[in-house]
GUBA-75839 format. One record per residue (C-alpha): residue number from 1; y, x, z; residue in one letter. Coordinates in steps of 0.25 Angstrom, whole numbers. Layout:
rec i: NUM&c2: Y&c1: X&c3: Z&aa: A
...
END
This chain:
rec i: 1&c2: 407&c1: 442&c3: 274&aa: X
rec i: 2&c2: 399&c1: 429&c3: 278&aa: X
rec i: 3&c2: 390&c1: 437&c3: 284&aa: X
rec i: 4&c2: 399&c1: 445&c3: 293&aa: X
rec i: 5&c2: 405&c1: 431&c3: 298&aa: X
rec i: 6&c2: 393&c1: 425&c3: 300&aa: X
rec i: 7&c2: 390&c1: 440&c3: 308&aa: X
rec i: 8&c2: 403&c1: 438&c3: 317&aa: X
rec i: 9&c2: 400&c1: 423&c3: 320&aa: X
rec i: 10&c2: 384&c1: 429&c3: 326&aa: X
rec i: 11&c2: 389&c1: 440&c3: 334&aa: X
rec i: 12&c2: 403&c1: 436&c3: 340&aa: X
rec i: 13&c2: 397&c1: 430&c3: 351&aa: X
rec i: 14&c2: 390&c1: 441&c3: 354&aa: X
rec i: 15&c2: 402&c1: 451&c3: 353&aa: X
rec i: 16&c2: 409&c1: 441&c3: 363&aa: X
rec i: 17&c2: 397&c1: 440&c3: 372&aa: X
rec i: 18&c2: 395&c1: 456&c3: 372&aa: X
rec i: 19&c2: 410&c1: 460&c3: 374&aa: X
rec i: 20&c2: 414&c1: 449&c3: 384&aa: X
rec i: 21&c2: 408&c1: 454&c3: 395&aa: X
rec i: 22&c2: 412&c1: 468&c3: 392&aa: X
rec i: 23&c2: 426&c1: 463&c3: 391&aa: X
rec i: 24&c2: 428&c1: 455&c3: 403&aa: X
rec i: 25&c2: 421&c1: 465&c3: 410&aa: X
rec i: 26&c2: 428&c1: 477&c3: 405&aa: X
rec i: 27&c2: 442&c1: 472&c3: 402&aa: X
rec i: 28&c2: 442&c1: 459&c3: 411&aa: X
rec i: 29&c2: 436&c1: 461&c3: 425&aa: X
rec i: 30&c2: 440&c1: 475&c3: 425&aa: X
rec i: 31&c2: 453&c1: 474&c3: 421&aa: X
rec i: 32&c2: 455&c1: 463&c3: 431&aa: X
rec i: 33&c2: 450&c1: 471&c3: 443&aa: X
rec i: 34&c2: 456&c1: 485&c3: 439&aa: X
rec i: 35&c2: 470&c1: 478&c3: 437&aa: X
rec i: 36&c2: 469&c1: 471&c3: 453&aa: X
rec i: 37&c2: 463&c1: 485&c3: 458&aa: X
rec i: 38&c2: 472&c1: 495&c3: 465&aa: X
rec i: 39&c2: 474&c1: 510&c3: 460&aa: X
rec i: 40&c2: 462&c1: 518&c3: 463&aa: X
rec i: 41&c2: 472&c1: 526&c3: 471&aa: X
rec i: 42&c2: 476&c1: 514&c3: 481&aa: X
rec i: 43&c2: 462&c1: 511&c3: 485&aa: X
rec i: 44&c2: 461&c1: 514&c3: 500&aa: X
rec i: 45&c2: 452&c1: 526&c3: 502&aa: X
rec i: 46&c2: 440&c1: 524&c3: 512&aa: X
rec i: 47&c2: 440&c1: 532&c3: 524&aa: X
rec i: 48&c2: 435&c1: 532&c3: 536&aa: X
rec i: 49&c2: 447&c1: 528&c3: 545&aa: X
rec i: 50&c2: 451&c1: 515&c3: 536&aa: X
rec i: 51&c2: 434&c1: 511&c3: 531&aa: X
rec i: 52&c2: 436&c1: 501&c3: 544&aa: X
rec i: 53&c2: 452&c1: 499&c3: 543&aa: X
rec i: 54&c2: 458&c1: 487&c3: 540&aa: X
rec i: 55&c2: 465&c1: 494&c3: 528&aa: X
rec i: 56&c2: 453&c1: 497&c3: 520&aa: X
rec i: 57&c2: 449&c1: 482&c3: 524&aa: X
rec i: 58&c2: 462&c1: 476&c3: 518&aa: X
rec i: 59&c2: 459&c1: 487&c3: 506&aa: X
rec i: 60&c2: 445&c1: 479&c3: 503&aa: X
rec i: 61&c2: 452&c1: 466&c3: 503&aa: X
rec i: 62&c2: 463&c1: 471&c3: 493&aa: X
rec i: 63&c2: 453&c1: 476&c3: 485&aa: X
rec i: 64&c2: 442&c1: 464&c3: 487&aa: X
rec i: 65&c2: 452&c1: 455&c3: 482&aa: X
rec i: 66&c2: 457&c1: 462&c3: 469&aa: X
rec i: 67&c2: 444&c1: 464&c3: 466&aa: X
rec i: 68&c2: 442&c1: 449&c3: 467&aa: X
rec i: 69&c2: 454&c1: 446&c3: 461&aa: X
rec i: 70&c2: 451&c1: 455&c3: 448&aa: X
rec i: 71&c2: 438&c1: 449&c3: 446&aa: X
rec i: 72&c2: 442&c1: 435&c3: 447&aa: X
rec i: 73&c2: 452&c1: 438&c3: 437&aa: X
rec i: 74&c2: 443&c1: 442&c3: 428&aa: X
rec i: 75&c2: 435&c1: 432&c3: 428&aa: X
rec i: 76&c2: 448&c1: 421&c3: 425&aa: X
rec i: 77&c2: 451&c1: 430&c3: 414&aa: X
rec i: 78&c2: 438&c1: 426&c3: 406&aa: X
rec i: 79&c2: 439&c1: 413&c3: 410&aa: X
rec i: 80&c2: 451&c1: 412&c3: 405&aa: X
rec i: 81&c2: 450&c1: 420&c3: 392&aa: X
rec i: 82&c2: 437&c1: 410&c3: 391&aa: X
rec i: 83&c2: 445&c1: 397&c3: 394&aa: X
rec i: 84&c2: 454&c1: 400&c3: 382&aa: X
rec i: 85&c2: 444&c1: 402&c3: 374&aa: X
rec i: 86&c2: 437&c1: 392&c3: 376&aa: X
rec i: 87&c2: 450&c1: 383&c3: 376&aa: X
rec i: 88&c2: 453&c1: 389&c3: 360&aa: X
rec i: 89&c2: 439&c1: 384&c3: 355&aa: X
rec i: 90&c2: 442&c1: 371&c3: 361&aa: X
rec i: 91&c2: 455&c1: 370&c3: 354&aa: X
rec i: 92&c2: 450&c1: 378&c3: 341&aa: X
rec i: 93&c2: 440&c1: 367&c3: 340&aa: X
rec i: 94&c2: 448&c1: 355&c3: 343&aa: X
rec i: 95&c2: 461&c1: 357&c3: 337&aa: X
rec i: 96&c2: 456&c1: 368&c3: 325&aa: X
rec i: 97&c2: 459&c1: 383&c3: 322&aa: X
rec i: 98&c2: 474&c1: 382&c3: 318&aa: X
rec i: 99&c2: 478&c1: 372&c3: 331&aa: X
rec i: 100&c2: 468&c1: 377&c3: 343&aa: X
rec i: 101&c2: 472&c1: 391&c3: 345&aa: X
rec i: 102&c2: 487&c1: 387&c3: 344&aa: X
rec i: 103&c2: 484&c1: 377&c3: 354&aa: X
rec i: 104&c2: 477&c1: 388&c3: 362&aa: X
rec i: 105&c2: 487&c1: 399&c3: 360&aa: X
rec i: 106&c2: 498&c1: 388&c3: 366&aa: X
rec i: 107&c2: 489&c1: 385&c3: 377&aa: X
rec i: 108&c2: 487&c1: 400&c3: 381&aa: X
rec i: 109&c2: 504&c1: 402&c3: 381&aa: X
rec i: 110&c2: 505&c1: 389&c3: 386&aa: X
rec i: 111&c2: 497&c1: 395&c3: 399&aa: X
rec i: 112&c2: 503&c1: 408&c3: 399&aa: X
rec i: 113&c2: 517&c1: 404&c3: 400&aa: X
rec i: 114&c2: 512&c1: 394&c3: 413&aa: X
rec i: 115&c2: 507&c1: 405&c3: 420&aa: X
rec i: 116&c2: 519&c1: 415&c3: 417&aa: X
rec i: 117&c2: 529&c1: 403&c3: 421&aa: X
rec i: 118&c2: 521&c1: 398&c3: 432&aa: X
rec i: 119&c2: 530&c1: 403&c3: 444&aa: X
rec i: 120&c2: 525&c1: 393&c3: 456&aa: X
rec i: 121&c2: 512&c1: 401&c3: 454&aa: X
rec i: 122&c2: 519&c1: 413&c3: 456&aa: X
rec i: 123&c2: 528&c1: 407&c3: 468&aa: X
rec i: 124&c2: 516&c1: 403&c3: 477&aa: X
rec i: 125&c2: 509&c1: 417&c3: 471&aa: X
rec i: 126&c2: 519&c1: 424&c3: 476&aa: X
rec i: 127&c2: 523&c1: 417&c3: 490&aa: X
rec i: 128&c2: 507&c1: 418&c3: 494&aa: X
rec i: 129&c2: 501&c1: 430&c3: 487&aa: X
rec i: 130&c2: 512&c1: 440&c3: 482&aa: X
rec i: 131&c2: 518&c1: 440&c3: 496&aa: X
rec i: 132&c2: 506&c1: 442&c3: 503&aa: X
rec i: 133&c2: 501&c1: 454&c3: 494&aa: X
rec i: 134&c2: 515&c1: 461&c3: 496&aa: X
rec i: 135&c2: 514&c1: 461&c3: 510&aa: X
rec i: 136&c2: 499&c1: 463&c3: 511&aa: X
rec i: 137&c2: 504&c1: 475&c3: 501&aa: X
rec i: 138&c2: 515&c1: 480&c3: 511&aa: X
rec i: 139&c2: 505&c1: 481&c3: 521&aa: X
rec i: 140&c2: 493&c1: 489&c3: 514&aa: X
rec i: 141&c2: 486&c1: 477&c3: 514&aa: X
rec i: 142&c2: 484&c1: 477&c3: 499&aa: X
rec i: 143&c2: 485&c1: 488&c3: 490&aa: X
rec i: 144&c2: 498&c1: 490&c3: 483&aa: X
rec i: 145&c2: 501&c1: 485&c3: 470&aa: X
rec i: 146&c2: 491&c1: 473&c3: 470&aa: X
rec i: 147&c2: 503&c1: 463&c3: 466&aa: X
rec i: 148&c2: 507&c1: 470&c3: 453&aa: X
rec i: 149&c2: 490&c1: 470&c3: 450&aa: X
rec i: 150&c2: 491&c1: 453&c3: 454&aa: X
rec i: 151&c2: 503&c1: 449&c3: 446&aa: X
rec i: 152&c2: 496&c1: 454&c3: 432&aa: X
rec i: 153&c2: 482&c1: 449&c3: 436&aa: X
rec i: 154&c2: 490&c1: 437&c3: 440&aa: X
rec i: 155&c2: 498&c1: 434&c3: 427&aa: X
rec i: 156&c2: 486&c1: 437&c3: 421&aa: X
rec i: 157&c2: 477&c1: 428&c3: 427&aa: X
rec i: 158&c2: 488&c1: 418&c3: 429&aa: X
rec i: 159&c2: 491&c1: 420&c3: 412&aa: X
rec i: 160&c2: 476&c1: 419&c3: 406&aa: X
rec i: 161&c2: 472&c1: 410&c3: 416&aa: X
rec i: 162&c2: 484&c1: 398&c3: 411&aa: X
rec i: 163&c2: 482&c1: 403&c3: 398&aa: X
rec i: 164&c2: 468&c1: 398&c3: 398&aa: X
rec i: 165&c2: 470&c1: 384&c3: 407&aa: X
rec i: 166&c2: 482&c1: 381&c3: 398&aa: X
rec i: 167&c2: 471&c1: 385&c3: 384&aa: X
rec i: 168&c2: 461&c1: 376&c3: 392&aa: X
rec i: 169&c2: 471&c1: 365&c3: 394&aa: X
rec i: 170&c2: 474&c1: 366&c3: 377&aa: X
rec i: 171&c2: 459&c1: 363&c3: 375&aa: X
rec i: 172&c2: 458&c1: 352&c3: 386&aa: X
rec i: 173&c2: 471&c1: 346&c3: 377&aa: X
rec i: 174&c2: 462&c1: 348&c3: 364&aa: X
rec i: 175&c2: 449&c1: 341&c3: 369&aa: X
rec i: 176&c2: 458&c1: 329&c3: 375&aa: X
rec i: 177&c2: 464&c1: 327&c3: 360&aa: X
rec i: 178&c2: 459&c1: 313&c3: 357&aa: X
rec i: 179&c2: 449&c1: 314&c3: 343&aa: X
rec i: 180&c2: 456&c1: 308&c3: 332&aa: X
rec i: 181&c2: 451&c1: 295&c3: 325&aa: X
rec i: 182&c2: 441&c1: 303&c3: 314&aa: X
rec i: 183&c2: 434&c1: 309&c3: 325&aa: X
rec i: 184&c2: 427&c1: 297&c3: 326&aa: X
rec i: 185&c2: 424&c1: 294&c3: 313&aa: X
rec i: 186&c2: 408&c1: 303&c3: 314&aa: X
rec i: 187&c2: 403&c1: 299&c3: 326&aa: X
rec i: 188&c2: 395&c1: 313&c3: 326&aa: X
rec i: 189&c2: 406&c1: 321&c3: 324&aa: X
rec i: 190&c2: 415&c1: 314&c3: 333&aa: X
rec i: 191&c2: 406&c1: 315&c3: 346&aa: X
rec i: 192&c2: 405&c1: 329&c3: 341&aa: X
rec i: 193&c2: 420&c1: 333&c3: 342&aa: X
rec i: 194&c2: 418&c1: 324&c3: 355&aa: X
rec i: 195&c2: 407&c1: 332&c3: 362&aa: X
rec i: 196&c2: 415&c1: 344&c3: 358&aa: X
rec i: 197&c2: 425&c1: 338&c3: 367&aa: X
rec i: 198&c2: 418&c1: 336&c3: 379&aa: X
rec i: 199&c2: 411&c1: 351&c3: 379&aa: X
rec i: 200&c2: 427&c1: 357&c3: 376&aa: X
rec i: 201&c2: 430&c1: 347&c3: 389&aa: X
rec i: 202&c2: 419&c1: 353&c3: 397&aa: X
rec i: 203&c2: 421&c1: 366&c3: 392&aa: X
rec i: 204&c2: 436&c1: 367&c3: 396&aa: X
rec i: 205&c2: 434&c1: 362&c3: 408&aa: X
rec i: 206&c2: 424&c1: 372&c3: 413&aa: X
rec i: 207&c2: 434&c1: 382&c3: 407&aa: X
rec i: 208&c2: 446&c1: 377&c3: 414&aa: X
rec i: 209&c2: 439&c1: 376&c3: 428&aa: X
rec i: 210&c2: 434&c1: 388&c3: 426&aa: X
rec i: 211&c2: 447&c1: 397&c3: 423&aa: X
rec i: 212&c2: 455&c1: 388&c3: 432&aa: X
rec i: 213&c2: 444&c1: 393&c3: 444&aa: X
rec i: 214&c2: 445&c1: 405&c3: 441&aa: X
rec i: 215&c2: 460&c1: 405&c3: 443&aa: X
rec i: 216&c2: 460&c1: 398&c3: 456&aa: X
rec i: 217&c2: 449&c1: 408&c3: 460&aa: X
rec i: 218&c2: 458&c1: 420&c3: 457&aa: X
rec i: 219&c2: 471&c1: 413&c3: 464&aa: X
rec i: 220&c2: 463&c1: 413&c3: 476&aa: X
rec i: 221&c2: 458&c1: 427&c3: 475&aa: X
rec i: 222&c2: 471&c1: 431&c3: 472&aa: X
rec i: 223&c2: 479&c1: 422&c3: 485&aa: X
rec i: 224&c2: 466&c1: 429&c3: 492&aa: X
rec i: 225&c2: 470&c1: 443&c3: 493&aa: X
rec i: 226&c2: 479&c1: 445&c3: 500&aa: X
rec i: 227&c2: 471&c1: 439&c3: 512&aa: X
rec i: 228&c2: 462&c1: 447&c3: 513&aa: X
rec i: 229&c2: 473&c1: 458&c3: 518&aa: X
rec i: 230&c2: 478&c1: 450&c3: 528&aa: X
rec i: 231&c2: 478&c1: 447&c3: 543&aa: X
rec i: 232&c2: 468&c1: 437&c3: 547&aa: X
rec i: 233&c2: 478&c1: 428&c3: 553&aa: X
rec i: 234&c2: 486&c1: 429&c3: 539&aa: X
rec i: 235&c2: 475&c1: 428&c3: 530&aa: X
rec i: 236&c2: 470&c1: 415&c3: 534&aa: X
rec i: 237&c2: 486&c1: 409&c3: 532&aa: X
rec i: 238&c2: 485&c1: 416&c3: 519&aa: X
rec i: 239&c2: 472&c1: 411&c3: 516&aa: X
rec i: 240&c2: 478&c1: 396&c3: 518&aa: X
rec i: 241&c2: 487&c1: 398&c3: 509&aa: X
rec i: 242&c2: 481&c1: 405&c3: 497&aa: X
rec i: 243&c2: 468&c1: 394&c3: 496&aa: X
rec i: 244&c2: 479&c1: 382&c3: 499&aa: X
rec i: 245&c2: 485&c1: 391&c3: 486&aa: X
rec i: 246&c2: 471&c1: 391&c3: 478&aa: X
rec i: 247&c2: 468&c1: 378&c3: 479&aa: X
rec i: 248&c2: 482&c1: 375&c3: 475&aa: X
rec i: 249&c2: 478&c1: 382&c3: 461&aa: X
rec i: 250&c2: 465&c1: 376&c3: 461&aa: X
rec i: 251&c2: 470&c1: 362&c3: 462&aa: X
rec i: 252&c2: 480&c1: 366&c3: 450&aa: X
rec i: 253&c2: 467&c1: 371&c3: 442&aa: X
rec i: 254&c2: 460&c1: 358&c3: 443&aa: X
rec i: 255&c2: 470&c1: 351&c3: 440&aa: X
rec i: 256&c2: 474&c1: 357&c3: 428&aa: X
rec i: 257&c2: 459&c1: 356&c3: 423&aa: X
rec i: 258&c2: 459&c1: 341&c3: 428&aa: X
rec i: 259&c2: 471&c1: 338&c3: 421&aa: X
rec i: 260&c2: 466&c1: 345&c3: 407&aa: X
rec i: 261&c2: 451&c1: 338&c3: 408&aa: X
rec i: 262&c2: 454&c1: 323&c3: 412&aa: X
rec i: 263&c2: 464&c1: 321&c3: 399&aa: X
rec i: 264&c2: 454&c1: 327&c3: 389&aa: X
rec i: 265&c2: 442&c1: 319&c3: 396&aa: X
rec i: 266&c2: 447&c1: 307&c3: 394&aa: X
rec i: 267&c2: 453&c1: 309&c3: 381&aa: X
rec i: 268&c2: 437&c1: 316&c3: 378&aa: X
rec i: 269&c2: 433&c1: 303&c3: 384&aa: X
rec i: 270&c2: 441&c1: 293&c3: 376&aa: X
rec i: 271&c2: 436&c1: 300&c3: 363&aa: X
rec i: 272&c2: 422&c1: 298&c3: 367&aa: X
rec i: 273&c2: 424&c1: 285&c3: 371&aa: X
rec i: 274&c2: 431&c1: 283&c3: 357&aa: X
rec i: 275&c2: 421&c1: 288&c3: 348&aa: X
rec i: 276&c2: 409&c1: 281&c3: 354&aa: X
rec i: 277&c2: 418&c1: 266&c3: 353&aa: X
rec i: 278&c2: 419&c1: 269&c3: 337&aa: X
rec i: 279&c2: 409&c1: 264&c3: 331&aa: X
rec i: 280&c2: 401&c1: 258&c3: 343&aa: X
rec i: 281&c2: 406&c1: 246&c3: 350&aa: X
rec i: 282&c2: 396&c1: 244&c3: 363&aa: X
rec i: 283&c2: 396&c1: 254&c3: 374&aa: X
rec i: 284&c2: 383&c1: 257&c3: 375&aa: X
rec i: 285&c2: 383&c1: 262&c3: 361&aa: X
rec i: 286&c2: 393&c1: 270&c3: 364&aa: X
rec i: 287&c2: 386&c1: 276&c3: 377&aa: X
rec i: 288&c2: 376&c1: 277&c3: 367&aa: X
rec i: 289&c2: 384&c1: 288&c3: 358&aa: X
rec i: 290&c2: 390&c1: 294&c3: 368&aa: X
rec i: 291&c2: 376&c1: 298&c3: 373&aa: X
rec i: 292&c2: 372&c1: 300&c3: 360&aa: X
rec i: 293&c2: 383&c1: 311&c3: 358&aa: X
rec i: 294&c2: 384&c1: 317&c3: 369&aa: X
rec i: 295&c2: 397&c1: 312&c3: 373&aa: X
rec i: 296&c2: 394&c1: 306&c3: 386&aa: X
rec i: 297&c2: 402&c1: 312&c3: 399&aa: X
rec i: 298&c2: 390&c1: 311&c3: 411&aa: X
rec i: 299&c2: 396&c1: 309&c3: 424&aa: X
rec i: 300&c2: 391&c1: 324&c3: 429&aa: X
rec i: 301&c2: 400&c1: 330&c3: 418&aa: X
rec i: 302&c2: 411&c1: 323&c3: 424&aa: X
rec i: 303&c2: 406&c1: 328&c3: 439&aa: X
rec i: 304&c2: 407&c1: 341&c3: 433&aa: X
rec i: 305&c2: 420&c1: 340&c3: 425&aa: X
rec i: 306&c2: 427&c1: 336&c3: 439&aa: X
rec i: 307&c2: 419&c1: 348&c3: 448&aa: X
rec i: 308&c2: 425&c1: 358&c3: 436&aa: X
rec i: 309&c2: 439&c1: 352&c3: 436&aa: X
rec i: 310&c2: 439&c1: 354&c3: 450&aa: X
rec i: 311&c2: 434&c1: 368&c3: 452&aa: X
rec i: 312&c2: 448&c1: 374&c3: 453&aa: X
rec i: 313&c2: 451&c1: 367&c3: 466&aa: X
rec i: 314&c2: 438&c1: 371&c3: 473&aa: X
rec i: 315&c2: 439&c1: 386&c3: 467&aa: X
rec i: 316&c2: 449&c1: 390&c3: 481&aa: X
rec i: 317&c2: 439&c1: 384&c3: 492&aa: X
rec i: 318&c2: 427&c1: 388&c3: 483&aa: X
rec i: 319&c2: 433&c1: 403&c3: 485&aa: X
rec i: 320&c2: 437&c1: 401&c3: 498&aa: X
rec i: 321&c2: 421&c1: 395&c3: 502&aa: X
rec i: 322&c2: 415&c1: 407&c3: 494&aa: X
rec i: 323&c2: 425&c1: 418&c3: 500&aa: X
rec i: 324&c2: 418&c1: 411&c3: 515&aa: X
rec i: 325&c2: 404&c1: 412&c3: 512&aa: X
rec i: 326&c2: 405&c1: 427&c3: 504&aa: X
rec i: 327&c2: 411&c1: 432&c3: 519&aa: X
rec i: 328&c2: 402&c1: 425&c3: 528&aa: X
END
């Protein structure tokens, strides 16, 4: 029995790193892309008379940008599945087995009942993209039945994605619990529970730019679509409008991630600060242990900290500069 635990702890991480990519690859990306994709039978044929039309040009586009879309999806959804899982190990860690998945399992409902109950989202979604997409729809300009396609990718991505900011946000609230007074007591064990800290800081920061990117990146996909189908004169008023609506959602995703890291920094901090004042009196034996244990924040950490947090904001213009530089 021991020996068929001990067999199970070896070879799970390579089960996990054999079947993932088989599985985000299989079930992910092509389940993504296949859903946005029309019927085999509304793909417009290629024949001589339209090869140069604009109707097969407008068809491309369509394509081109559920194609995009799909991937880009995909590639949220792994984040977001790895963001909650990283978010449950903080919490399993910090508040135990019993009281970290409870916390996570809140946190992910807690997420899913903002996205279904969000309607401003679906307000300026519906004034700016679903408008345009049923008239570009009326027009042939895009194949028919892509709305129904972008409501259930949409609630999808809209549900796993707060599911896993709101399960990021929960272990941001668990690294910024201030260490109870026995913590201090072992100097080694305490700067240990504090490094632990500092990696899960980092850690979920890294995490919660990286899905929050991701989901600006697909917003602006998604506003992008249409604009492809559209008159030159009305796709630059669209185009306006949709990146004044991406950096909208970007600044709402560093915010967040700002808002989630400053409090547990400090509270990090404090701690540190804390334990290296117990038992020595003189700051330069503090700076000392603080070295010693690997507990001091360098001033590029920090740099770094602030480029992340902000990352979200510069993922529209980012798209914007490498959409320019891919056409030439």
């Amino acid at each position: 029995m021991e020996n068929a635990k001990s067999l199970c702890r070896r070879t799970w991480p390579a089960l996990v790193s054999f079947l993932l990519p088989i599985l985000f690859t299989l079930v992910v990306m092509q389940g993504t892309v296949r859903h946005m994709l029309p019927e085999a039978s509304e793909w417009v044929k290629v024949t001589a008379d339209n090869i140069s039309a604009a109707e097969y040009d407008r068809f491309t586009r369509d394509i081109e940008a559920r194609l995009l879309y799909g991937v880009i999806s995909a590639f949220g959804l792994l984040a977001a599945a790895a963001s909650a899982t990283l978010a449950g190990f903080v919490l399993v860690r910090l508040f135990g087995r019993l009281y970290g998945p409870s916390a996570l399992l809140a946190a992910i409902v807690f997420g899913v009942s903002v996205s279904r109950g969000n309607t401003d989202q679906d307000l300026i979604r519906g004034l700016v993209l679903d408008d345009t997409i049923k008239v570009a729809q009326q027009a042939k300009g895009i194949i028919p039945g892509a709305l129904d396609k972008l409501y259930d990718m949409i609630n999808l991505n809209m549900g796993v994605g707060l599911a896993a900011t709101a399960a990021l946000l929960a272990g941001f609230a668990a690294v910024a619990m201030r260490a109870a007074p026995e913590d201090f007591q072992d100097d080694q064990d305490g700067a240990g529970r504090l490094r632990e800290r500092v990696s899960f800081l980092t850690y979920l920061t890294l995490s919660g730019a990286a899905i929050l990117v991701l989901l600006v990146a697909v917003n602006k996909v998604l506003l992008g679509w249409p604009q492809g189908v559209l008159t030159l004169g009305a796709a630059k008023s669209y185009g306006v409008i949709s990146t004044a609506l991406a950096n909208y959602w970007g600044a709402i995703g560093t915010g967040v991630l700002l808002c989630a890291l400053v409090p547990a920094l400090i509270s990090v901090k404090a701690d540190i600060a804390k334990a290296a004042g117990a038992r020595r009196a003189d700051y330069p034996t503090q700076e000392k242990w603080r070295k010693e244990s690997g507990l001091e924040i360098a001033p590029a950490s920090a740099v770094i900290a602030a480029l992340t947090t902000a990352a979200p904001l510069f993922t529209g213009p980012a798209i914007d500069i490498l959409s320019a530089l891919l056409k030439g």
